[in-house]
C-alpha positions, 0 to 999 in steps of 0.5 A: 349561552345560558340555560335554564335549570329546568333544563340541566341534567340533575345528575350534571347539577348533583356533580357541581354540588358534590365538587363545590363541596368538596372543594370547600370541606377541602380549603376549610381543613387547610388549618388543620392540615397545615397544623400536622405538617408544621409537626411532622416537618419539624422531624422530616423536612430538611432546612435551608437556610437561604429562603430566610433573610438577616433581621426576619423574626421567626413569628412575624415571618409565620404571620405573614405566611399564614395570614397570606394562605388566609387570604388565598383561601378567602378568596377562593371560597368567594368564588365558589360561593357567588357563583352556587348562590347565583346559579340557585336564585336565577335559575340559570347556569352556563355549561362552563360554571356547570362543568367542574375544574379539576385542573384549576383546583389541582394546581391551586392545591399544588401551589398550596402545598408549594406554600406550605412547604416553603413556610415549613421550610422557612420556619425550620430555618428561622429555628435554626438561626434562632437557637444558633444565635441563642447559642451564641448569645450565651456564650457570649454572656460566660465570655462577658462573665469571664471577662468581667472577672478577669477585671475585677481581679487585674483591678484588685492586682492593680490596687494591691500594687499600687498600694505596695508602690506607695509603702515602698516610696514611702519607705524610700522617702523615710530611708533618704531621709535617715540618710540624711540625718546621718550625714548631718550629724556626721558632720556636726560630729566631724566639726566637733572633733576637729574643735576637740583636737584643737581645743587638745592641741591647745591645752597640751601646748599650754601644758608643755609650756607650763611644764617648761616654766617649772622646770626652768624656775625649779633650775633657777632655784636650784642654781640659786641655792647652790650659789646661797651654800658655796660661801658657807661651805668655804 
């Protein structure tokens, strides 16, 4: 049942006023208390890491959450506001817009904070999870750099051995054929000297029977010229 405004208590409207006032000064400092308690969080609160999912950025998850309360905060003052404004151009207010609500504020308030700490708790997790990773792509950085000097230098080892087993087939190569070039003129020596001692083996029987027809013709002549002076001598 409406009434009219002429007919409202002022002390009853001055207590509307002062709630919806007060209701409005309270969402428009939100930010600023939802600023404090991301410090003091930081410090106090405790972290769990279970209210954040793999692959969530830490700046889009606070996005979403702050423009969330934006958005509830939007809307509650949209209700207030209509419903002063209204009553103030009509001239007419119902016994249940002019009674304040202190249990529908009390629990929007409390849901507010229930948000505000899961975001604060959200966020010091994402932290957490942000400087673990950062931590471990360091060390996977000095990993990589370990491991790409450990190449570089079985590359370098690999290089200088391979170029140790190339001198060293190569001196092989050289040595084989030394060898075999020895061989060769062994042999060629060995075909020589058994040419020479044939060629020895020749000459000194040439020798021996040169020697041997001497000495024959030397008897012959000795046997003559003993025969010339046999008669003389008689």
């Amino acid at each position: 049942m409406e009434l009219e405004l002429s007919n409202v208590n002022p002390l009853t409207f001055l207590v509307i006023v002062h709630a919806d006032v007060a209701t409005i000064s309270e969402m428009s400092n939100w930010r600023e208390e939802y600023l404090v308690s991301l410090k003091e969080s930081e410090i106090n609160n405790p972290l769990e890491p279970h209210l954040t999912f793999a692959g969530d950025d830490p700046g889009s998850l606070m996005a979403d959450r702050i423009s969330a309360l934006e958005a509830e905060r939007a809307s509650l003052q949209a209700r207030i506001l209509p419903s002063s404004s209204s009553s103030s151009i009509t001239g007419k207010l119902t016994p249940d817009a002019a009674a304040p609500r202190p249990g529908q504020d009390d629990a929007t308030t409390t849901q507010l904070r229930h948000d505000l700490a899961e975001a604060l708790r959200a966020k010091g997790a994402t932290e957490t999870r942000l400087r673990a990773a950062e931590e471990e792509l360091a060390k996977l950085r000095v990993k990589t750099k370990e491991d790409a000097r450990s190449v570089r230098d079985l590359t370098s080892e690999r290089t200088a051995l391979t170029t140790r087993l190339k001198d060293r087939e190569y001196e092989l190569r050289e040595k084989r054929k030394l060898v075999e070039e020895v061989q060769d003129e062994m042999i060629t020596l060995n075909l020589q000297m058994s040419v020479a001692e044939k060629e020895r083996d020749k000459v000194k029987k040439e020798n021996k029977e040169l020697v041997d027809r001497w000495m024959k013709r030397m008897a012959q002549e000795a046997d003559a010229m003993n025969l010339a002076n046999e008669p003389a001598s008689r």
